[in-house]
N, CA, C and O of each residue as an XYZ file, in Angstrom:
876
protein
N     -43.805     18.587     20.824
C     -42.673     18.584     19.889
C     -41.413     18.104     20.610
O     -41.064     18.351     21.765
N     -40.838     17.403     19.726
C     -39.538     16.869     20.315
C     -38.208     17.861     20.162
O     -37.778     18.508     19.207
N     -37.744     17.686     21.562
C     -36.419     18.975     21.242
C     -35.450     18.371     20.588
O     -35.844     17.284     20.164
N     -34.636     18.542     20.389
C     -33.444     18.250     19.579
C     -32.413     18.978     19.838
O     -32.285     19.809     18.939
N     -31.413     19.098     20.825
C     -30.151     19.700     21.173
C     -28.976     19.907     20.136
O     -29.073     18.914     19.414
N     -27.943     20.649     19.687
C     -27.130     21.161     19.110
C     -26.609     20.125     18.967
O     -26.471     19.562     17.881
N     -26.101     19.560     20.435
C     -25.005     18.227     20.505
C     -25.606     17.091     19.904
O     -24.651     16.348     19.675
N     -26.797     16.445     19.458
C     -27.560     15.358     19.029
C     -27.106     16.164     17.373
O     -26.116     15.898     16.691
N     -27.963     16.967     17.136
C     -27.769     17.748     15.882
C     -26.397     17.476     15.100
O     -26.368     17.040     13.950
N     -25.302     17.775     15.836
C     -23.431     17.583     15.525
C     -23.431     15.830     15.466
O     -22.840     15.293     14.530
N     -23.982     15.157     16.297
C     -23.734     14.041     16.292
C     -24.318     12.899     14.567
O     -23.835     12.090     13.776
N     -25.684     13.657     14.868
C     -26.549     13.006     13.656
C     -25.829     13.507     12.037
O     -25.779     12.936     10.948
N     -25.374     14.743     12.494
C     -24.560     14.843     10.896
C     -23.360     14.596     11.149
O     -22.971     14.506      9.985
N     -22.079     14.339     12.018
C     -21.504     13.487     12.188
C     -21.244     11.762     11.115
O     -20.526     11.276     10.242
N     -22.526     11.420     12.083
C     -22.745     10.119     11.279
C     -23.065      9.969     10.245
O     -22.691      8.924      9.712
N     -23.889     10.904      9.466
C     -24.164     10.756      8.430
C     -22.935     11.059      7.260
O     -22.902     10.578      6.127
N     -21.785     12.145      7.968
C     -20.674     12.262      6.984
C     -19.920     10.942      7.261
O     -18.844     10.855      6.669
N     -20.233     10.006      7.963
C     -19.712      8.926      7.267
C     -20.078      7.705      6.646
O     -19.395      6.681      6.615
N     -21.687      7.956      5.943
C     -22.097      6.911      5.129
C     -22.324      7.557      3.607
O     -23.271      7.263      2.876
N     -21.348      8.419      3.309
C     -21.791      8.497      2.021
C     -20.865      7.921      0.976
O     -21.183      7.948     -0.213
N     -19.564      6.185      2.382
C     -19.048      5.572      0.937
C     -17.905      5.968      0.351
O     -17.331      5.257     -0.474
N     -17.497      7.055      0.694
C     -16.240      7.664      0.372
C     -14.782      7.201      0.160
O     -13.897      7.124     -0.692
N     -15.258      6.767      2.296
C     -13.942      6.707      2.301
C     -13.992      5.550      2.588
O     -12.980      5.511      3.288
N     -14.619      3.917      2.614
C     -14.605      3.011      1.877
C     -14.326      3.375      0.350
O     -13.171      2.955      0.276
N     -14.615      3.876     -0.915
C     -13.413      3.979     -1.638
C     -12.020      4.451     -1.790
O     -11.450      4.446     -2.881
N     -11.460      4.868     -0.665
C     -10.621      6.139     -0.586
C      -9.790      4.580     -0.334
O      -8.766      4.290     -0.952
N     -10.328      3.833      0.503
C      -9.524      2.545      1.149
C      -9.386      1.442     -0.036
O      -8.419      0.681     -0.005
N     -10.256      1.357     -0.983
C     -10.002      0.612     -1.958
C      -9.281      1.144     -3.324
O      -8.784      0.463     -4.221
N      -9.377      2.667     -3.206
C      -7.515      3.057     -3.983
C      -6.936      2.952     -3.360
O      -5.995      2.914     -4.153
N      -6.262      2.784     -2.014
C      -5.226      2.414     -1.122
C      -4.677      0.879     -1.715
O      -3.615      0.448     -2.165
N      -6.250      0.246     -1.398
C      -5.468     -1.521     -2.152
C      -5.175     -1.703     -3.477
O      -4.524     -2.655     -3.908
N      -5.709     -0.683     -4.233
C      -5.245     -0.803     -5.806
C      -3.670     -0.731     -5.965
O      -2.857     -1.345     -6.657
N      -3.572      0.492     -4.836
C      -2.351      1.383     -4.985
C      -1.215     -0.369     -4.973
O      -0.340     -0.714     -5.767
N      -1.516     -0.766     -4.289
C      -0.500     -2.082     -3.519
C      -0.465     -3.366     -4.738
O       0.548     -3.964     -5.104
N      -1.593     -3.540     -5.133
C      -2.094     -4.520     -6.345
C      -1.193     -3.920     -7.469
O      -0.288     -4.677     -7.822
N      -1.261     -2.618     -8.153
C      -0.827     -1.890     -9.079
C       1.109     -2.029     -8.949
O       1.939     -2.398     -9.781
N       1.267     -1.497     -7.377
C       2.608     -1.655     -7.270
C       2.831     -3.226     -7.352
O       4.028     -3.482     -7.485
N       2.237     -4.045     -7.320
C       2.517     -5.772     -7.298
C       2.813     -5.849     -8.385
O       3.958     -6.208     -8.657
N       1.908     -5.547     -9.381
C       1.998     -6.189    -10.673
C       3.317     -5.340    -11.500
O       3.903     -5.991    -12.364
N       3.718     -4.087    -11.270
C       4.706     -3.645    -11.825
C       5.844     -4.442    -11.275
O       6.746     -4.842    -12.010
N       5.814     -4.661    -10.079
C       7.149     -5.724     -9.326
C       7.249     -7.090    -10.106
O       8.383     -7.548    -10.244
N       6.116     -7.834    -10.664
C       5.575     -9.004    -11.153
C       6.233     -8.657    -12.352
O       7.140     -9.401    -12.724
N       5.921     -7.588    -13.079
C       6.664     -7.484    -14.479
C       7.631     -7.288    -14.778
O       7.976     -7.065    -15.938
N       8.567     -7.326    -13.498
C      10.049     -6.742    -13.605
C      10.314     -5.270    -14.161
O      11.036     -4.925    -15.097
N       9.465     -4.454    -13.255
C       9.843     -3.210    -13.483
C      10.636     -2.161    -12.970
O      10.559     -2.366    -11.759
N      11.054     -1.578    -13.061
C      12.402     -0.737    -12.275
C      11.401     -0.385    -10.562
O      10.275      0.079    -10.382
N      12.418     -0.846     -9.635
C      11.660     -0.599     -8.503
C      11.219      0.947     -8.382
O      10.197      1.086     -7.708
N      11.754      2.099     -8.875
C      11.303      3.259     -8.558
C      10.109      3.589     -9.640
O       9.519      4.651     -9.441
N       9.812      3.030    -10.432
C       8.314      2.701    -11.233
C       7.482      2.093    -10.172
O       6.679      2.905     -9.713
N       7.430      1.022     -9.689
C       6.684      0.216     -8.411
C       6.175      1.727     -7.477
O       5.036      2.087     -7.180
N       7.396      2.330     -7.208
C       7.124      3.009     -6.112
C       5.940      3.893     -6.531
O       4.847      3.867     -5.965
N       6.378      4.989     -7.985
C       5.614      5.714     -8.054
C       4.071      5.510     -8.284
O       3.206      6.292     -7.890
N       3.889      4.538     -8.864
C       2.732      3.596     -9.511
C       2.114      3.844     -8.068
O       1.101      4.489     -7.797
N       2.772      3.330     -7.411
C       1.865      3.516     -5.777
C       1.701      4.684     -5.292
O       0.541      5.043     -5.095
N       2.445      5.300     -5.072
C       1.902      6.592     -4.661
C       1.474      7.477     -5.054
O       0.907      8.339     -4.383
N       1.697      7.488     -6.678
C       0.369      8.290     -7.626
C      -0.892      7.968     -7.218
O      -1.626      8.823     -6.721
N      -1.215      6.881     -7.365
C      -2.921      6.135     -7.232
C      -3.226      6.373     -5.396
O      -4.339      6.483     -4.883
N      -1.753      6.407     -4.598
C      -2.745      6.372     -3.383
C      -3.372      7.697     -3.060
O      -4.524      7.946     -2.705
N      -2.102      8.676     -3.312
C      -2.212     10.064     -3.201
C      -3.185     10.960     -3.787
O      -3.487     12.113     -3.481
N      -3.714     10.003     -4.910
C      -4.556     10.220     -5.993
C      -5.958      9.800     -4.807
O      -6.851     10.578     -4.473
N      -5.844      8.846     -4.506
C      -7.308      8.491     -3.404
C      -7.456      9.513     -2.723
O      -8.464     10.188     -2.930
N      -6.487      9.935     -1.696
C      -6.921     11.013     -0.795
C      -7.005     12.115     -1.070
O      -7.419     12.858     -0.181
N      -6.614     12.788     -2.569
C      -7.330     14.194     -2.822
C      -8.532     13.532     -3.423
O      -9.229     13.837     -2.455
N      -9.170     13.039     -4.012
C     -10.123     12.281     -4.321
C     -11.524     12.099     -2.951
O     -12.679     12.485     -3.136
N     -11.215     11.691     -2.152
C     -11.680     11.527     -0.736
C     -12.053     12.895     -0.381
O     -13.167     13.082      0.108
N     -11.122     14.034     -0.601
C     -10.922     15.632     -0.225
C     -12.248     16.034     -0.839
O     -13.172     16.523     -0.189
N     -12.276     15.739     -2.419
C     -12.583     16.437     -2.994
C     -13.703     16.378     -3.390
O     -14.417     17.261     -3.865
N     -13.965     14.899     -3.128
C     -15.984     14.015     -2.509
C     -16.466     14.533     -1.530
O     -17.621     14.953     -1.451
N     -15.499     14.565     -0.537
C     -16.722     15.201      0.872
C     -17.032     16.764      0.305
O     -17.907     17.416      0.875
N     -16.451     17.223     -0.589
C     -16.528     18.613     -0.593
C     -17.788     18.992     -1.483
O     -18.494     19.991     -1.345
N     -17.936     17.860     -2.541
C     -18.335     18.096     -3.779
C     -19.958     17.380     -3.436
O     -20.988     18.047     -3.533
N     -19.942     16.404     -3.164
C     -20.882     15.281     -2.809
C     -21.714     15.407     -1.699
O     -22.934     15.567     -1.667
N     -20.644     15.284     -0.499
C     -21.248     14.951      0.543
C     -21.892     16.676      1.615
O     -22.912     17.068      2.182
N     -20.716     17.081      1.376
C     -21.663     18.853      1.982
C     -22.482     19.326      1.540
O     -23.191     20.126      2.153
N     -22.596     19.107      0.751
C     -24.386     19.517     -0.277
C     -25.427     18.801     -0.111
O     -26.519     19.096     -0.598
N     -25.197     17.724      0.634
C     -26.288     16.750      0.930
C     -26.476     16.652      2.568
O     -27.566     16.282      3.004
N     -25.521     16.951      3.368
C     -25.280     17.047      4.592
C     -25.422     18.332      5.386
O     -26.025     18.443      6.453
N     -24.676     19.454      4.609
C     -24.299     21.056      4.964
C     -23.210     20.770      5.200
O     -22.578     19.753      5.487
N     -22.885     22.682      4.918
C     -21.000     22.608      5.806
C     -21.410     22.221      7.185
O     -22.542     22.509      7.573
N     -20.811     21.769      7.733
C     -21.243     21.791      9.037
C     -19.733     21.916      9.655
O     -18.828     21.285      9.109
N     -19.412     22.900     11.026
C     -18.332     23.109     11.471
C     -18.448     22.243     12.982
O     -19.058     22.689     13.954
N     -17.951     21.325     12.964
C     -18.059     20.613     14.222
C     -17.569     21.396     15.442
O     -17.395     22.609     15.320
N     -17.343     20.811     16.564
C     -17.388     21.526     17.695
C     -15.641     20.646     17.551
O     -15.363     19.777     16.725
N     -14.879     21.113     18.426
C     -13.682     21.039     18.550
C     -12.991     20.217     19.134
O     -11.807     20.536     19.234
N     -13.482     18.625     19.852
C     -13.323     17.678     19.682
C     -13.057     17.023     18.623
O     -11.932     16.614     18.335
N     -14.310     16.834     17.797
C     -14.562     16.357     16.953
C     -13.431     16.706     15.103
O     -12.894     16.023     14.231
N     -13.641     18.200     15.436
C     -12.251     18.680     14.871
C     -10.923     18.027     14.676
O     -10.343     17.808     13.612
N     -10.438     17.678     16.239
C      -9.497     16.769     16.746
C      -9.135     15.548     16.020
O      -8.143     15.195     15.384
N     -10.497     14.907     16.385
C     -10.300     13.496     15.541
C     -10.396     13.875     14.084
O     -10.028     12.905     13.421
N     -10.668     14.677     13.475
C     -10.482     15.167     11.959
C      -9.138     14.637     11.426
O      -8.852     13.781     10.589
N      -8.389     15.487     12.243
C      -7.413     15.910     11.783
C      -6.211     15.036     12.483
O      -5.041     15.310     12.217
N      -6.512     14.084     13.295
C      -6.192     12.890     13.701
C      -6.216     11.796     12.374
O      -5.320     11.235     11.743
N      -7.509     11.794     12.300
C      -7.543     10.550     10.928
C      -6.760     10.931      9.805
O      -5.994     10.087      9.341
N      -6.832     12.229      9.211
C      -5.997     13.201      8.167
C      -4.280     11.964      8.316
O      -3.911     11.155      7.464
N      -3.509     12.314      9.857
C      -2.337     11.659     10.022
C      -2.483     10.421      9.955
O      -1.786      9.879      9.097
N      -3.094      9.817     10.509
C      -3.142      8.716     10.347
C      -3.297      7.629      9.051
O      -3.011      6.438      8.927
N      -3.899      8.649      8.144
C      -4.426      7.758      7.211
C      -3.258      8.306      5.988
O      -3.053      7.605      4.998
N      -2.665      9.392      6.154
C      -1.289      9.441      5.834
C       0.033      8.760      6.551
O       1.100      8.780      5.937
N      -0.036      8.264      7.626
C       0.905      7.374      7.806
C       0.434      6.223      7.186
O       1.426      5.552      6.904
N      -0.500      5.701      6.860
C      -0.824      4.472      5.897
C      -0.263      4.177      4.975
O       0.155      3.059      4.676
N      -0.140      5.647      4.111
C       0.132      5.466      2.881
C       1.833      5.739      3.233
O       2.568      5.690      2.247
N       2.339      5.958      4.276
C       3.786      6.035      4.022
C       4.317      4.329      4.349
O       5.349      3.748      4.014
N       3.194      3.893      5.092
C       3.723      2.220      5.486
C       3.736      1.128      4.511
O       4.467      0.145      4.400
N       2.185      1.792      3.460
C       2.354      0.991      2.432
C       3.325      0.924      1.586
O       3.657     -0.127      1.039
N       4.120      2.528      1.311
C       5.117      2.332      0.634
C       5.951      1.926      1.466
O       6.538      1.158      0.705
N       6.471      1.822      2.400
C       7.450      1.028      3.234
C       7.426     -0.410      2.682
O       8.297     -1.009      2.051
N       6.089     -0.846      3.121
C       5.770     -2.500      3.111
C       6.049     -2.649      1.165
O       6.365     -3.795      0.844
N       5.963     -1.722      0.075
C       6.695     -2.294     -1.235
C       8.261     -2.406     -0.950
O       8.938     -3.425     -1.087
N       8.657     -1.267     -0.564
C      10.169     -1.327     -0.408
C      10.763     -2.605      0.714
O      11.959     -2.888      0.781
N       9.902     -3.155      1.386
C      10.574     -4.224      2.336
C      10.393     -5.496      1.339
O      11.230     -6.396      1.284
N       9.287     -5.472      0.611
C       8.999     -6.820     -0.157
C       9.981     -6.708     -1.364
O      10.556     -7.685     -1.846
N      10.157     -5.073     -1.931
C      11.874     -5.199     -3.331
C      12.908     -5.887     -1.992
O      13.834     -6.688     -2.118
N      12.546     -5.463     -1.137
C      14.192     -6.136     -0.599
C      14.239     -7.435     -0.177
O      15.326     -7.893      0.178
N      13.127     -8.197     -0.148
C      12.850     -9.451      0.336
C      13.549    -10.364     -0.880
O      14.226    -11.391     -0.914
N      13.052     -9.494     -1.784
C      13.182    -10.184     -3.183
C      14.593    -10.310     -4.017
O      15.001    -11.051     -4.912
N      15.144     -9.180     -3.247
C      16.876     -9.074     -3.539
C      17.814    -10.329     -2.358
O      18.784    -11.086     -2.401
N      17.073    -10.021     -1.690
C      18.065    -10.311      0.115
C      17.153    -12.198      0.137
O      16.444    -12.657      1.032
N      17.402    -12.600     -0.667
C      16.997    -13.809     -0.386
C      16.665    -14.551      0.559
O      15.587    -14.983      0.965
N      18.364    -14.717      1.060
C      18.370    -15.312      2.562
C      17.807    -14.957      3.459
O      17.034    -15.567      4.197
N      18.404    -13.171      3.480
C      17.024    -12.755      5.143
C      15.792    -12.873      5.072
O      15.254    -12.623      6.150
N      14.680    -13.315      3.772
C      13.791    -13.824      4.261
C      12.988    -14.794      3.961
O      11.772    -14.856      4.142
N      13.939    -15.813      3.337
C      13.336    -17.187      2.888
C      12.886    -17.948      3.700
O      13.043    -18.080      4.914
N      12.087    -18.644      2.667
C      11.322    -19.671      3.520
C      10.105    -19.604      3.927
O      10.158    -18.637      4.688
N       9.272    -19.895      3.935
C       7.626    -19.615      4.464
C       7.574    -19.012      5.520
O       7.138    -17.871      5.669
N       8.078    -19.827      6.470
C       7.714    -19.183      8.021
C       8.452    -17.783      8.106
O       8.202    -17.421      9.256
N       9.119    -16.935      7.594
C       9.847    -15.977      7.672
C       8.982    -14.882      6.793
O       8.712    -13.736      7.154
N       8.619    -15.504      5.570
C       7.476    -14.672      4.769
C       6.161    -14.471      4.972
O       5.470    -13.698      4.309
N       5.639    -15.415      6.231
C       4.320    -15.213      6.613
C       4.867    -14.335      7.853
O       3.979    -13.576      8.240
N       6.124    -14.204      8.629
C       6.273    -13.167      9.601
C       6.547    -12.109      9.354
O       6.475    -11.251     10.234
N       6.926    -11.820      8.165
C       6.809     -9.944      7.249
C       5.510     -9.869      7.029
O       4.988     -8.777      7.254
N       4.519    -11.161      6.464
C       3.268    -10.466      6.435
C       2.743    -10.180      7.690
O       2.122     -9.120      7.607
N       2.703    -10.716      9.003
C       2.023    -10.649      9.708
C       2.633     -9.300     10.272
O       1.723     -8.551     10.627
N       3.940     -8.738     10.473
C       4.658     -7.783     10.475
C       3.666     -6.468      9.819
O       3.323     -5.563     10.579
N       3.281     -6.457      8.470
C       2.349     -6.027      7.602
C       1.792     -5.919      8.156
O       1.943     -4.922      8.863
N       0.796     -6.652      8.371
C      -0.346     -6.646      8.265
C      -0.651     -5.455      9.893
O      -1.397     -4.477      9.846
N       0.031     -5.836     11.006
C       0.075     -4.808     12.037
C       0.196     -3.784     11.915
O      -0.658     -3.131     12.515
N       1.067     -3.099     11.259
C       1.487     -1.992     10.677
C       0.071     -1.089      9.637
O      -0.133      0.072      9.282
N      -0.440     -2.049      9.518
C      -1.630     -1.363      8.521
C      -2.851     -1.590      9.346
O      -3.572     -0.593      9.321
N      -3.470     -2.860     10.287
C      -4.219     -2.709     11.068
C      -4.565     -1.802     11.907
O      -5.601     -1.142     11.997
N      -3.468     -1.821     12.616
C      -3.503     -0.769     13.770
C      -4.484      0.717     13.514
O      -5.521      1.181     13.986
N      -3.338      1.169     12.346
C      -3.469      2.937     11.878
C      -5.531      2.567     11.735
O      -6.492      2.953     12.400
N      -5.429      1.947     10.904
C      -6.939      1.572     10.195
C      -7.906      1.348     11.496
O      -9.127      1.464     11.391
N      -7.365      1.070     12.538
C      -8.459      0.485     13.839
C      -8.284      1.650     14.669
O      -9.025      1.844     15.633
N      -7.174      2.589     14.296
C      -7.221      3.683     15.246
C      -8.040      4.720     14.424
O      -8.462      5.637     15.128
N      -8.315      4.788     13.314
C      -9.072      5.668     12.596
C     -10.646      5.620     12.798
O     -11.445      6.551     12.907
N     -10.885      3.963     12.816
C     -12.293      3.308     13.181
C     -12.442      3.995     14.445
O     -13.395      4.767     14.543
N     -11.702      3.853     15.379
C     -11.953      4.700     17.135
C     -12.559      6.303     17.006
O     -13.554      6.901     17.415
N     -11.308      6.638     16.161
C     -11.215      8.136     16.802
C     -12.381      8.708     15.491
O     -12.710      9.894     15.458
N     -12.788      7.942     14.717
C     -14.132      8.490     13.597
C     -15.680      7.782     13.953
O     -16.772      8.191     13.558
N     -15.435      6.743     14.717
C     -16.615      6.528     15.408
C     -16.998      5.559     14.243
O     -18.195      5.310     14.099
N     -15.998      4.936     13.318
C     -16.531      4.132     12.067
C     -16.316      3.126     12.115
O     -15.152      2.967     11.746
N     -16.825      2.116     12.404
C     -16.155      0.337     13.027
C     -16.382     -0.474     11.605
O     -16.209     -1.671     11.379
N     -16.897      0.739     10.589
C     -17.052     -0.562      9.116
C     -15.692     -0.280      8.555
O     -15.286     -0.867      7.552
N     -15.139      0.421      9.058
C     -13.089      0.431      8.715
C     -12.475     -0.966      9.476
O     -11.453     -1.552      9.119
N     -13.157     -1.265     10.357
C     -12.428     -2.258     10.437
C     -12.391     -3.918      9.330
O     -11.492     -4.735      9.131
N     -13.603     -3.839      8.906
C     -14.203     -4.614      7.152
C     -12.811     -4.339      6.144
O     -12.359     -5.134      5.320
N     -12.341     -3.109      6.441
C     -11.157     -2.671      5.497
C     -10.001     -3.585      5.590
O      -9.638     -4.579      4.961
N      -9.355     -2.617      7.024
C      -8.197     -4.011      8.172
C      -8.252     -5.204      7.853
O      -7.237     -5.820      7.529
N      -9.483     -5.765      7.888
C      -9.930     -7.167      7.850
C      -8.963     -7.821      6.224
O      -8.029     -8.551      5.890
N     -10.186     -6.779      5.580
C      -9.301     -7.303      3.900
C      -8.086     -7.334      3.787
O      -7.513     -8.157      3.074
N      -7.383     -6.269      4.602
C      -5.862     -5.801      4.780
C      -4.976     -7.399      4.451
O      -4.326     -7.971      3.576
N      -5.472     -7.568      5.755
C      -5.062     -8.389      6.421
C      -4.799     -9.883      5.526
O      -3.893    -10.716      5.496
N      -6.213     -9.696      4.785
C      -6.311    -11.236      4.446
C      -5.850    -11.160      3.014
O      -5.587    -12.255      2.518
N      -5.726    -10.307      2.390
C      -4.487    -10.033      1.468
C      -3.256    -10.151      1.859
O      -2.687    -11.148      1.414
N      -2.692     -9.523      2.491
C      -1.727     -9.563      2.665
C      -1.115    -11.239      2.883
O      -0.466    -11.798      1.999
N      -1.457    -11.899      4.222
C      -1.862    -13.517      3.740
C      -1.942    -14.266      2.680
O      -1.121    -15.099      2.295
N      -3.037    -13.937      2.158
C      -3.515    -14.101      0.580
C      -2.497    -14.146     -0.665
O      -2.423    -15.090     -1.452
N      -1.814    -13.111     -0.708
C      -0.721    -12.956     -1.520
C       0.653    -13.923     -0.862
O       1.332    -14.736     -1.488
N       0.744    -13.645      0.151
C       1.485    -14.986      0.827
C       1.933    -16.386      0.429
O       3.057    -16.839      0.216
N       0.737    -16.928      0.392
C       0.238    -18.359      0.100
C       0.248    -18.541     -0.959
O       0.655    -19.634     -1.353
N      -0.109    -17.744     -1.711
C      -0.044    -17.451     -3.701
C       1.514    -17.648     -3.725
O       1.969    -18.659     -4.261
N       2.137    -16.947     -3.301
C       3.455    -16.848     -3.398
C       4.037    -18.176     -3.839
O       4.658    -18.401     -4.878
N       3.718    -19.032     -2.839
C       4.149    -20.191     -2.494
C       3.641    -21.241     -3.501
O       4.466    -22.042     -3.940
N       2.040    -21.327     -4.007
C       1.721    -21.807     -4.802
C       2.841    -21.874     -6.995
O       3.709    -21.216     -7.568
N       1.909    -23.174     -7.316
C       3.187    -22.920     -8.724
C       2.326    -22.300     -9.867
O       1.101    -22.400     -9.816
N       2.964    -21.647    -10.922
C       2.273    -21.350    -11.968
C       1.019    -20.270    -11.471
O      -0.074    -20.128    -12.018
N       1.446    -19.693    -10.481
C      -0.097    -18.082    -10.321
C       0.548    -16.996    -10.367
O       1.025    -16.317     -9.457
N       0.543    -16.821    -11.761
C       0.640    -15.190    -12.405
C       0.300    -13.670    -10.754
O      -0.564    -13.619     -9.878
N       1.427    -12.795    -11.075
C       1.323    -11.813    -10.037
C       0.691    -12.272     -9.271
O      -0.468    -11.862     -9.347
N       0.991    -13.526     -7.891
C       0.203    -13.798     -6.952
C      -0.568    -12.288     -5.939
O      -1.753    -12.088     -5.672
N       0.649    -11.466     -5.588
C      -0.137    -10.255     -4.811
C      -0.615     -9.133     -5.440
O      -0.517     -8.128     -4.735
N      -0.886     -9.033     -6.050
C      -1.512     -8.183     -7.653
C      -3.078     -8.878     -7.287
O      -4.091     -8.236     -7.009
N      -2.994     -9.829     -7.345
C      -4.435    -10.858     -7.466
C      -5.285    -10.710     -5.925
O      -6.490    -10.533     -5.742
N      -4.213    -10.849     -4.955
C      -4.721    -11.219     -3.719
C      -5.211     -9.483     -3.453
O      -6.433     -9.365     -3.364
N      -4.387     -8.118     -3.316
C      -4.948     -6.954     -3.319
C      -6.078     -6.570     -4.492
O      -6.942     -5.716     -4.296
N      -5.953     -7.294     -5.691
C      -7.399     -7.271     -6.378
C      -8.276     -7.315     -5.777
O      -9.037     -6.396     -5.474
N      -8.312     -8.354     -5.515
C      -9.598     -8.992     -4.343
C     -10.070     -7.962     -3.798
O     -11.105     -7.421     -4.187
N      -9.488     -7.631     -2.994
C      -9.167     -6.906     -1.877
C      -9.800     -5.082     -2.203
O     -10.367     -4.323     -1.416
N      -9.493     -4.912     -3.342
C     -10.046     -3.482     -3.802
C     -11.452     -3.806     -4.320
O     -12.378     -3.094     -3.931
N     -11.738     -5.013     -5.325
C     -13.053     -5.476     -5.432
C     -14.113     -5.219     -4.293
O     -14.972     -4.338     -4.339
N     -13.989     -5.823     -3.600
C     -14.781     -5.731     -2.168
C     -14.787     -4.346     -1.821
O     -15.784     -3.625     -1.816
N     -13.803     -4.066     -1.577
C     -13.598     -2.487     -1.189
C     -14.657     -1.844     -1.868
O     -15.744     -1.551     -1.369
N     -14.301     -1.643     -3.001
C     -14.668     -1.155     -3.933
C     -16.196     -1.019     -3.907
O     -16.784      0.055     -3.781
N     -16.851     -2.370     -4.056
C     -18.350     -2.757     -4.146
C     -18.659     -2.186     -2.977
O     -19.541     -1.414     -3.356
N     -18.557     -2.015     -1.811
C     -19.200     -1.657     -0.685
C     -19.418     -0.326     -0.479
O     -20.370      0.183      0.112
N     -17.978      0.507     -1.281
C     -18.589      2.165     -1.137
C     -19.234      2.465     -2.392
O     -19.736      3.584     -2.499
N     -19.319      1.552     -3.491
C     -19.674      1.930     -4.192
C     -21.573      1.946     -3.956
O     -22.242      2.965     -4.129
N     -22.135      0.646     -3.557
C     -23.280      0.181     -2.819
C     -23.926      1.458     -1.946
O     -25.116      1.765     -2.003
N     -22.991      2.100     -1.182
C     -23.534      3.197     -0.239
C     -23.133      4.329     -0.602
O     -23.553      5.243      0.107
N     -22.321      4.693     -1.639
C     -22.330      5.972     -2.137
C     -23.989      6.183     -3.027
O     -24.951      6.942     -2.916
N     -23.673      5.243     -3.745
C     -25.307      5.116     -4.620
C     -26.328      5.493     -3.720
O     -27.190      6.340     -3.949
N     -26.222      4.959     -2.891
C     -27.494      5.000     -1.504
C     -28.241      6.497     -1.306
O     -29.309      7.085     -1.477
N     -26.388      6.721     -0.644
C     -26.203      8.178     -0.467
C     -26.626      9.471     -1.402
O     -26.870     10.608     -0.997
N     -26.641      9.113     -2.417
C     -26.781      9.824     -3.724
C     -28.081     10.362     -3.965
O     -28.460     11.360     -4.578
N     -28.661      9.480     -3.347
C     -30.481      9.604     -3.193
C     -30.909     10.873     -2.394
O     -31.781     11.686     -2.702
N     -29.995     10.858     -1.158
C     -30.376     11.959     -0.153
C     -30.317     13.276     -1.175
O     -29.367     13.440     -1.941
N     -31.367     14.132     -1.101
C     -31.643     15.428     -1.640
C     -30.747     16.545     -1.244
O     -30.778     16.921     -0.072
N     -30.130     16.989     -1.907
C     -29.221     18.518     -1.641
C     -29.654     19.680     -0.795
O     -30.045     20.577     -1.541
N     -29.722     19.958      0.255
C     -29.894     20.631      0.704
C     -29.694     22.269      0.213
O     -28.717     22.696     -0.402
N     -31.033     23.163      0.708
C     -30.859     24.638      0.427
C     -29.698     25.433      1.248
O     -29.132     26.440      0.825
N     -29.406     24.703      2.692
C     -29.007     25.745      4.001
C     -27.341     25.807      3.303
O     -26.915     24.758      2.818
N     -26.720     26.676      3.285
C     -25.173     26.962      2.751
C     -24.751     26.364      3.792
O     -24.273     25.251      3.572
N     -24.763     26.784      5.072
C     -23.817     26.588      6.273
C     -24.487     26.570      7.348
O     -25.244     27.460      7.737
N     -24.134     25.095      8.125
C     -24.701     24.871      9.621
C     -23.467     24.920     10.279
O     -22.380     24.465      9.923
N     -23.758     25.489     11.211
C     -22.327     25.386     12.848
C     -23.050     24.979     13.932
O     -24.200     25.163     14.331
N     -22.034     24.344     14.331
C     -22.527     23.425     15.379
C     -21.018     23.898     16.766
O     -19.822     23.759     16.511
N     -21.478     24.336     17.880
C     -20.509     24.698     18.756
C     -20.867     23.563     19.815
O     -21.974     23.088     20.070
N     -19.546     23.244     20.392
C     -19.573     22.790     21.732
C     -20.450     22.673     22.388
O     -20.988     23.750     22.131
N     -21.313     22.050     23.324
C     -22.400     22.068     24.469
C     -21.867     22.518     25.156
O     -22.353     22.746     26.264
C-alpha cells in the first residue's frame, strides 16, 4: 500500500480547490465590472453611475467567489483547514484581489479624467501609455496572486487584461465603433467567462463528499 503523508494530502486538496472554475469567473465579473462601467461612460452617464455600476458587479463577484467555494466547492473537496502557510497566501490573495478592484476603479476614474483633461492625454502615444500604465497596475496584483495560489492559469486572466485594455485603445482610435472599451472588456469577460464556466461544469461531476471536516496541520 502506498502511504500518503498529511503534507501530499493538504497539497492534493489544495489543488483541487483551485479547479473548480470559480475564480476564473470571479475574474470575468471583474471584466464585466470595467465593460459595464465603459458602456455607462459611452452613454454619457453621470460619472458617479460609471463608478457604482462597477463596483456593484465587482463586489458582487467576490461575495459570489465567497459564497461558491462555500456552497460548491467544500462539499466536493471537504472543509479542509490548511496548515498555516498556506493560510497566509489565503489571505494574501483576499488583499490582493481587493486591491484589484480598488485599481480598477482607479483606472475608470483616470479614463473620466482623460476624457475631461484633453490635453494631458491626447494623442495616441500618450493613450497607449495610460494603457500600458493599466495594464501594470492590474498585471502585477493578478501575477502575484498566480505565485502566492500556486495558479499560473491567472495569468490567461492578466493576459486578457492586458489585451483589452490595448484592445479598447485602438478601438478608440478607430471611426464609427460604438462603446469601443465596453466591446474590447466584452471580449475579455467572454473568454473569461467560457473557461470557468468549461471547468466549473467539469468540476460539478466530482461527487459530494460524506466527511464534514478534514484538517490538515503543518508537517
Amino acid at each position: 500500500m502506498k502511504y500518503i503523508g498529511l503534507r501530499q494530502l493538504e497539497n492534493k486538496s489544495w489543488r483541487a480547490n483551485q479547479q473548480d472554475g470559480l475564480f476564473d469567473l470571479c475574474l470575468a465579473v471583474l471584466f464585466l465590472g470595467l465593460a459595464m462601467g465603459s458602456l455607462a461612460e459611452f452613454l454619457h452617464g453621470p460619472e458617479i453611475i460609471n463608478l457604482v455600476v462597477l463596483m456593484v458587479i465587482q463586489l458582487g463577484g467576490v461575495l459570489a467567489l465567497c459564497l461558491g467555494r462555500r456552497k460548491i466547492t467544500a462539499p466536493r473537496i471537504g472543509r479542509v483547514k490548511f496548515a498555516a502557510p498556506r493560510r497566509r497566501r489565503n489571505r494574501t490573495t483576499i488583499i490582493v484581489l481587493g486591491a484589484c478592484v480598488a485599481i480598477t476603479v482607479l483606472i475608470v476614474v483616470l479614463t473620466a479624467i482623460a476624457g475631461r483633461v484633453g490635453g494631458l492625454f491626447a494623442g495616441p502615444v500618450s493613450r497607449y501609455t495610460v494603457s500600458a500604465i493599466a495594464s501594470l497596475l492590474v498585471f502585477i496584483p493578478l501575477a502575484t496572486i498566480a505565485y502566492f495560489q500556486e495558479f499560473p492559469r491567472i495569468l490567461l486572466h492578466a493576459a486578457l487584461f492586458v489585451a483589452a485594455e490595448f484592445g479598447g485603445t485602438v478601438l478608440e482610435g478607430a471611426q464609427r465603433v460604438p462603446a469601443p472599451r465596453a466591446i474590447a472588456f466584452g471580449a475579455a469577460t467572454t473568454i473569461s467567462a467560457a473557461v470557468g464556466i468549461v471547468i466549473l461544469v467539469r468540476f460539478m461531476r466530482v461527487p459530494i463528499v460524506q466527511v464534514d471536516k478534514e484538517e490538515f496541520d503543518e508537517a
